[in-house]
C-alpha positions as CSV (number, residue, x, y, z in Angstrom):
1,X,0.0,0.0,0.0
2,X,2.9,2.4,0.7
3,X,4.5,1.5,-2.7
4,X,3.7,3.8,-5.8
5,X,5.0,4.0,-9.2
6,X,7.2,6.9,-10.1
7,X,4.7,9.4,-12.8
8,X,7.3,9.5,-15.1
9,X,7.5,5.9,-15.9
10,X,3.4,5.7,-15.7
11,X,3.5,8.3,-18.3
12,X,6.0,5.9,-20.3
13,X,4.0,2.9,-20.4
14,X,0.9,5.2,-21.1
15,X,2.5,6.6,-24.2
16,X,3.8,2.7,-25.3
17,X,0.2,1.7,-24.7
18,X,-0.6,4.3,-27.0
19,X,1.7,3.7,-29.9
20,X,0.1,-0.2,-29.8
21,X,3.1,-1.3,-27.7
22,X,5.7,-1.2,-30.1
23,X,8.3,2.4,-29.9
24,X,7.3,4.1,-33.5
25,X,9.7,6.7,-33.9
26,X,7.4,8.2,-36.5
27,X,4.6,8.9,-34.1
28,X,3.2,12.3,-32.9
29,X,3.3,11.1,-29.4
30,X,6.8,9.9,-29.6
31,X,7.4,13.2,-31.1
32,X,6.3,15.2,-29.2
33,X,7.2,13.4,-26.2
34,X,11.1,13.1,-27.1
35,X,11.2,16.6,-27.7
36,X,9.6,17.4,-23.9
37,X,12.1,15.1,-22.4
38,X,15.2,17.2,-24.2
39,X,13.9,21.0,-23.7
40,X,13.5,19.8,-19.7
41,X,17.4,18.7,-19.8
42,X,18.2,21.5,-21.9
43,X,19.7,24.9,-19.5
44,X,21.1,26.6,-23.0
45,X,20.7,24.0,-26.8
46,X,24.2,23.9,-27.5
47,X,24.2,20.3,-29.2
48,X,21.2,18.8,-30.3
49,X,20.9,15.3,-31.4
50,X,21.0,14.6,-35.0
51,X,17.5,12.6,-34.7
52,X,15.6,15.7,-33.3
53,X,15.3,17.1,-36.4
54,X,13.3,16.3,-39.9
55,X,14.5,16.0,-42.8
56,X,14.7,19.2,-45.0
57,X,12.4,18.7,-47.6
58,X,14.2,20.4,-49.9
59,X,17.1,17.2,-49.5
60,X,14.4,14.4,-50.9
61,X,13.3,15.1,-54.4
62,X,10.2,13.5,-53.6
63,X,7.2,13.8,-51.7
64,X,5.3,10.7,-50.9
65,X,1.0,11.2,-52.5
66,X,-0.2,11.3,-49.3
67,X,1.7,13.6,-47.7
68,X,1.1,17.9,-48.1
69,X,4.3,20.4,-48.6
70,X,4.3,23.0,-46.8
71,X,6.1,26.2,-48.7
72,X,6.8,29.7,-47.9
73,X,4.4,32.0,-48.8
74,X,7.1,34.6,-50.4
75,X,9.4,32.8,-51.9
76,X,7.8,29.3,-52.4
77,X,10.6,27.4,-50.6
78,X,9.5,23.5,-49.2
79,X,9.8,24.3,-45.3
80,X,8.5,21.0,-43.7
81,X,5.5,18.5,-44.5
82,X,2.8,17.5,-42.7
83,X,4.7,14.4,-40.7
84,X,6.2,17.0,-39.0
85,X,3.1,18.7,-37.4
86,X,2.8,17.7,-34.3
87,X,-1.0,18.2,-33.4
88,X,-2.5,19.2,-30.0
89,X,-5.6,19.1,-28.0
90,X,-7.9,22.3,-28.6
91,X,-7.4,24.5,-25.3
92,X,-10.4,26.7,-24.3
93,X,-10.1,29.7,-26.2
94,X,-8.2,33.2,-25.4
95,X,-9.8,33.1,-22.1
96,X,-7.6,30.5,-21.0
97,X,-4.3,33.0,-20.2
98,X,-6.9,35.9,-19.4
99,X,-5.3,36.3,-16.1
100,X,-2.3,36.6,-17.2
101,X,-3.2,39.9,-19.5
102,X,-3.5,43.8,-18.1
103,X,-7.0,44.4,-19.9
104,X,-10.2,42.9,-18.2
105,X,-10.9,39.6,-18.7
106,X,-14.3,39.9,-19.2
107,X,-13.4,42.6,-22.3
108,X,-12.1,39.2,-24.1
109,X,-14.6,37.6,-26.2
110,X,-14.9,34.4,-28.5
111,X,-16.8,31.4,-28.3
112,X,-14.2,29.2,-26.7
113,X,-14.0,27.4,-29.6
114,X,-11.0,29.2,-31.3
115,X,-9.4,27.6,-34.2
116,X,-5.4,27.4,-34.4
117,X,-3.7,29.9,-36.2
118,X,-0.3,28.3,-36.6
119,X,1.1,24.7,-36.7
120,X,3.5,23.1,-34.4
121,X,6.1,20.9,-35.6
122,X,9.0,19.2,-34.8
123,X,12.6,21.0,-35.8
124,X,13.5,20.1,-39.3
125,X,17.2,20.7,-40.4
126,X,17.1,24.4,-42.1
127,X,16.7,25.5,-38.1
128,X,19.2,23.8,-36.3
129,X,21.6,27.6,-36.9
130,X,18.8,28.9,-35.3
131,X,18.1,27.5,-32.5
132,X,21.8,26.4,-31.4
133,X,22.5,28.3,-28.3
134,X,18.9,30.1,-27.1
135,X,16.0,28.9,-25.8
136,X,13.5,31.5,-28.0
137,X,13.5,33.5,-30.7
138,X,12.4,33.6,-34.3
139,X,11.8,31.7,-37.1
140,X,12.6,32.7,-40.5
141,X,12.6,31.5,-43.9
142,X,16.2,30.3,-45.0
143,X,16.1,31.3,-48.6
144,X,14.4,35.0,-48.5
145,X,14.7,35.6,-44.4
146,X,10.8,36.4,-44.4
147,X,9.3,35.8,-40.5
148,X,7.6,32.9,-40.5
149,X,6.8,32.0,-36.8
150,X,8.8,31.6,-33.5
151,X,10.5,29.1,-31.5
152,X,10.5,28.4,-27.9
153,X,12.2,25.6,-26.0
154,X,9.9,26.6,-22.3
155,X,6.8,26.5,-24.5
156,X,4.4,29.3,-25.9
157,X,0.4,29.8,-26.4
158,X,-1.4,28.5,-29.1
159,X,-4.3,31.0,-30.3
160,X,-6.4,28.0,-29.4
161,X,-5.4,28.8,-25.9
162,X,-3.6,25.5,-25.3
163,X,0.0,25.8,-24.2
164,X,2.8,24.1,-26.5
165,X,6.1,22.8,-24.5
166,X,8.5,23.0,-26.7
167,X,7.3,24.9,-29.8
168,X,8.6,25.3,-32.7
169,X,5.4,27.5,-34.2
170,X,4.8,28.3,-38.1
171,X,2.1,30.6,-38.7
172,X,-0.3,29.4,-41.2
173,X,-0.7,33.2,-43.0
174,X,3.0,32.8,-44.1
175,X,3.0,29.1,-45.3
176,X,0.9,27.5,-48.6
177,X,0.0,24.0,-48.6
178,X,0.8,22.4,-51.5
179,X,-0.9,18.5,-52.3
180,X,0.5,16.2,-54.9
181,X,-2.2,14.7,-57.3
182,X,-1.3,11.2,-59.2
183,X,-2.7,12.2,-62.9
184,X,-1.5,8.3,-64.4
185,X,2.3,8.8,-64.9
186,X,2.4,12.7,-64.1
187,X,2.1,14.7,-60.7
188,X,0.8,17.8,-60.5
189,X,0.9,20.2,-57.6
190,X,-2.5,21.6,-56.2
191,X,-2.4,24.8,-53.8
């Protein structure tokens, strides 16, 4: 009765339960839990593991049909795909860091439904200069230096309201989504 099982390893075998018992290193969970585990060990990012980060998409000629590119708005330069969004649960709306803010809370509207305005992914490549060495700052594009979103290894508010530990945040206004079509032996690319 005195005995209890440390929360950290509870949350382990939750997350393997999750993945279907097997460690997929492709998962979001996985994901997004390998990256919580480094930004708590991390005091300054001076070396980050190679495996942290996703492939630059502009290093694989390819894009698989099922996956969506994701390009700068600006320039058109393949930033990351949609493998490397890691999703998260919908918080409750602006409302939800209300007490954190000068104005009145009560002068904050919306339906508490509020839709994300930027994705969250995992690192890819093109950001490790970046990020060596701070724990926030900005994200730009690496071709035409355009602001694309921000960075932050404590973790920053989604518009949704839910609060994103680490994040690596894209805003959607500055990114097109570009699908690939399978048209019998030629691709085309729909925005």
């Amino acid at each position: 009765p005195l005995r209890r099982v440390n929360p950290g390893f509870r949350g382990q075998l939750q997350l393997y339960e999750a993945m279907g018992c097997t460690v997929d290193s492709s998962s979001v969970l996985y994901k997004r839990y390998r990256l919580e585990m480094l930004s708590e060990r991390l005091s300054e990012p001076q070396d980050l593991p190679r495996e942290v980060f996703a492939v630059d998409p502009t290093s694989i000629c390819q894009t698989p049909d099922t996956e969506i590119l994701y390009r700068c708005r600006k320039c058109r330069r393949a930033l990351f795909r949609s493998s490397s969004i890691l999703s998260h649960t919908e918080g409750s709306g602006p409302t939800a860091f209300a007490h954190k803010r000068i104005t009145d809370s009560a002068r904050i509207c919306g339906s508490g439904h509020e839709k994300c305005t930027s994705y969250f992914i995992e690192p890819v490549q093109w950001m490790e200069p970046a990020l060596l060495g701070v724990m926030q700052g900005q994200l730009l594009c690496p071709k035409c230096t355009s602001k694309l979103g921000s960075f932050s290894w404590r973790g920053e508010q989604c518009s949704c309201g839910r609060w994103v530990t680490p994040a690596f945040q894209i805003h959607k206004s500055r990114v097109d989504e570009v699908r690939t079509l399978p048209l019998g032996n030629f691709q085309t690319a729909k925005t």
